[in-house]
N, C-alpha and C positions, 0 to 999 in steps of 0.2 A: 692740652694747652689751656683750654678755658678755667677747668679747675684749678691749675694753677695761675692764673691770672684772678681770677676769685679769691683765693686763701693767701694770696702776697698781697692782695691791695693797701694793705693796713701797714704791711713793713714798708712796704715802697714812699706810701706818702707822708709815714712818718721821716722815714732816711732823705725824702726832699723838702721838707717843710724847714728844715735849715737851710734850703739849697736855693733861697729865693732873691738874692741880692738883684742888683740892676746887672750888676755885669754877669750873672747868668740870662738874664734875657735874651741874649743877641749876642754877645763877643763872643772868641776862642770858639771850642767847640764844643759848650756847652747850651744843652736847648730846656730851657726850663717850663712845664706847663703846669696847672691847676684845674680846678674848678669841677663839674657836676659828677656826682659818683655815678651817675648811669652813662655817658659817653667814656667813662675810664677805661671800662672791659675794651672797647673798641680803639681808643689812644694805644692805650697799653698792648692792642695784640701788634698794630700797626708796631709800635716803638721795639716789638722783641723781635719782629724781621729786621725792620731798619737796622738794629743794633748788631745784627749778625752780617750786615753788608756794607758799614760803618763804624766799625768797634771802635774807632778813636773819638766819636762823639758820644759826649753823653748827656741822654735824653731822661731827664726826670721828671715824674709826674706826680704832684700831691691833688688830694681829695677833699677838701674844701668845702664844698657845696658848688652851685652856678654862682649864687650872689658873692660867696667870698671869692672863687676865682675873679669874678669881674673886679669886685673891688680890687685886686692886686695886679690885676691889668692894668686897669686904670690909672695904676699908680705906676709902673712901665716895671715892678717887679718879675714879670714872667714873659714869656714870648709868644706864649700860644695859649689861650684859657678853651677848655670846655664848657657845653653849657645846654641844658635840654629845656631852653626859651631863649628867645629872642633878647638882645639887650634893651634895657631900659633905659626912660629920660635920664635921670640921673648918675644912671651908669656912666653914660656916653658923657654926660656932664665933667665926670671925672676926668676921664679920660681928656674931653679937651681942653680941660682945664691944666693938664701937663702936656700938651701939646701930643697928643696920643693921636695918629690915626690908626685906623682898623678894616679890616675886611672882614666878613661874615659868610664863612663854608658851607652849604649843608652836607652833612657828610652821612648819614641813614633817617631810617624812621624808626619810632617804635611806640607802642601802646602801653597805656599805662594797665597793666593788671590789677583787678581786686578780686583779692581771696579769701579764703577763711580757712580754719583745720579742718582738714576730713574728716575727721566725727563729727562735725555740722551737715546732717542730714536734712535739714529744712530750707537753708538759701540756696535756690539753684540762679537767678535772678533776682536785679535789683534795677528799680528803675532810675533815672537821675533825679527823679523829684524823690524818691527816697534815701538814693545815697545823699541829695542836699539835704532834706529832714536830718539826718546821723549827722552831717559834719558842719553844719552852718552855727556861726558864731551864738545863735538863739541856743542852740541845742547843748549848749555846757548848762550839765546840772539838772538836766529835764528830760532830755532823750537817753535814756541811760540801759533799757532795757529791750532785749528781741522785738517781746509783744507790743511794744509802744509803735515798731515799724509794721508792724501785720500779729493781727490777733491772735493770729495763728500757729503762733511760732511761741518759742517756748521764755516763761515769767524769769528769767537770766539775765544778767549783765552783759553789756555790749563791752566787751575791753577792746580797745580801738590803738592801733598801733598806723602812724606813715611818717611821711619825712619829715625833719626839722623846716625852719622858717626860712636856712638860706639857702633850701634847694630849688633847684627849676623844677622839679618834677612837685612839689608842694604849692607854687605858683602857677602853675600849667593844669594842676587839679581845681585847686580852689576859685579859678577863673571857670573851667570848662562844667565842672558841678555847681558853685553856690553863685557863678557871676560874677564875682569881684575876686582879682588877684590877691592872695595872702589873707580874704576874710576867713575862719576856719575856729573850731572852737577850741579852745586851748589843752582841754583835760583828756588829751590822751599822751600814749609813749608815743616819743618825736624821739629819732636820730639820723645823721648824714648819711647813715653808714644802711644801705639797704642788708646787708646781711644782720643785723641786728634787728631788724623789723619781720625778716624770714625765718629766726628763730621766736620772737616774739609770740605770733602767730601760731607757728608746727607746735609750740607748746602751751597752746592755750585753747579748749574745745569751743569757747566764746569769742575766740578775738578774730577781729575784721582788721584788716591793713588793704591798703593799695602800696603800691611801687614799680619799675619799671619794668616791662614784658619779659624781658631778657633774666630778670634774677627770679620770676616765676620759675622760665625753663629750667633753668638750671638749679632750682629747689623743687619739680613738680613731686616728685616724691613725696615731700614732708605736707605737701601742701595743696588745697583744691582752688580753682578757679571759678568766680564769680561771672557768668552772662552779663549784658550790662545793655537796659533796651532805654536808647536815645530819641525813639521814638516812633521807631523800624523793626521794634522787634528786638526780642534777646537773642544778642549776640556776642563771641567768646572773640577776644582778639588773636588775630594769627596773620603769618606774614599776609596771607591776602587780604583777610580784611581790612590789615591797618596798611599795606600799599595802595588799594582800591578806595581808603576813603570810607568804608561801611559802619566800620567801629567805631563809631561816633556818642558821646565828642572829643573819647578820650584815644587817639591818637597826635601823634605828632611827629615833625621834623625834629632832627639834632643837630646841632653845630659845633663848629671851632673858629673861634677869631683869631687873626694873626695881627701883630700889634706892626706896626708899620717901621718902628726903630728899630727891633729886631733884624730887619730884612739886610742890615750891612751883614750880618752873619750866613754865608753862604751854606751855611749847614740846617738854618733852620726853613730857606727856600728851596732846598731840597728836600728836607724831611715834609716838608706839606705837598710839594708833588709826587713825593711816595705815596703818602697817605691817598692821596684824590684817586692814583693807581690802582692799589693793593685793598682798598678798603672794600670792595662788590667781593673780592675774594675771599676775604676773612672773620665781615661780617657775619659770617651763617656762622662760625667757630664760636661765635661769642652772642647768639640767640640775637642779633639785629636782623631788619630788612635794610637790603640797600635800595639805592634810587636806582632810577634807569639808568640804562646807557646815556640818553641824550642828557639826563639831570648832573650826569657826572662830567660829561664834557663841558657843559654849563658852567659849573663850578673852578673847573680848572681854567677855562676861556677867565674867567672873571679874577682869578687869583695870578695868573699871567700878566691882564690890565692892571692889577694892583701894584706887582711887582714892577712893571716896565714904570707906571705911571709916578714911583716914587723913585726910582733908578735916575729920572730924567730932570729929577727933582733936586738931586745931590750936586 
């Protein structure tokens, strides 16, 4: 299943990026989502159960980015946005700017992995004042070679591949590495699409990327993993460490917001307490960590007061 949840993501979010009207957000029995290409694998394993225990709804999800989902949240085109960061002032601006409310899920964790090809014999760790040295906005045009990060390493081009500008997981780096969200230098491959940064990479014996933990696993073949010492020592992200908090500072939560107008569609307060269900169990299918037991009952407790709270509303 994962594989294929990997190698359809591209037709899926093409086949719903027309499908994003307002009356897919909520009415009939159509549930439309968007937004971060790293919670998709996790929507999407969610949505191909649901789909076999509700075959008269249907649940479409495009791939976006976090920023472009929210922006079409915002605008009350979708019902449910992904998104691997938190939303922003002026996300939310949007949003209440059309009278949008919102709840906020966590629904897993996961770390962000940096890698390089396996014929790079020389990085086995990097520390964050080095990976910030590679990616901070100074560093276009000047940081361009191995040996400029460590002498030692070999007089080559750093070809440098990660996410475009409207992912979370690009914003959730450039915060946790350089300090400020979105600062980042411009002159490398940037796309939405993590499996184009995994081939990037596998075919290039210089190039360094980051992206989400989960499309590591599921490329570790083509591709090696970067240690990463925060200041504790090099360490490799794995469910433990990035559960326990060690892999630091690049783990994180992920979410789903549910748009509040939406909620007259009883199909899609259903599909999110499937999701809140089924997700500890499907998550390992699709290389996440879930939360705990209590973190998921949390969740659901909270998406319950949302629903009851706008219910009493109408």
């Amino acid at each position: 299943m994962k594989k294929l949840i990997l190698l359809t993501a591209i037709t899926i979010s093409l086949a719903s990026c027309g499908n994003t009207k307002k009356e897919d957000g909520g009415n009939g029995t159509a549930i439309a989502i968007d937004g971060s290409s790293t919670v998709y694998p996790i929507t999407e394993a969610i949505a191909e159960e649901y789909r076999a225990e509700a075959p008269d709804t249907d649940v479409t999800i495009g791939v976006s980015g976090t920023g472009g989902g929210f922006q079409k949240f915002g605008r009350g085109e979708i019902a449910i946005t992904n998104a691997s960061r938190p939303i922003k002032e002026d996300e939310k601006a949007i949003a209440e700017g059309n009278n949008i409310d919102f709840v906020e899920l966590e629904v897993a964790y996961d770390g962000l992995a940096v890698v390089v090809n396996p014929e790079n014999d020389w990085v086995q760790c990097l520390t964050v004042e080095q990976l910030k040295k590679i990616w901070e906005p100074g560093a276009q045009g000047t940081i361009t070679r191995w040996n400029q990060i460590d002498p030692s390493w070999p007089d080559e081009e750093i070809h440098l591949f990660g996410p475009g500008v409207a992912s979370g997981t690009f914003d959730y780096f450039t915060e946790a590495i350089v300090g400020e969200s979105g600062s980042s230098r411009g002159d490398y491959t940037a796309s939405e699409d993590d499996n184009v940064l995994v081939q990037g990479v596998s075919g290039d014996k210089y190039g360094l990327g980051f992206f989400g933990l989960a499309y590591y696993e599921e490329n570790s073949d083509k591709l090696r993993m970067v240690a990463v010492d925060g200041g504790e020592g090099c360490i490799e992200p794995s469910a433990q460490t990035v559960s326990e908090g060690t892999y630091a500072p690049l783990s994180r939560p992920l979410f789903i917001y549910v748009n509040s107008s939406s909620l007259e569609n009883p199909a899609v307060v259903d599909f999110v307490e499937f999701y809140l269900e089924e997700a500890p169990q499907l998550l390992k299918d699709v290389g996440y960590i879930p939360l705990t037991t209590e973190e998921y009952q949390r969740e659901r407790e909270k998406f319950a007061a949302f629903v009851k709270e706008n219910n009493a509303q109408e």
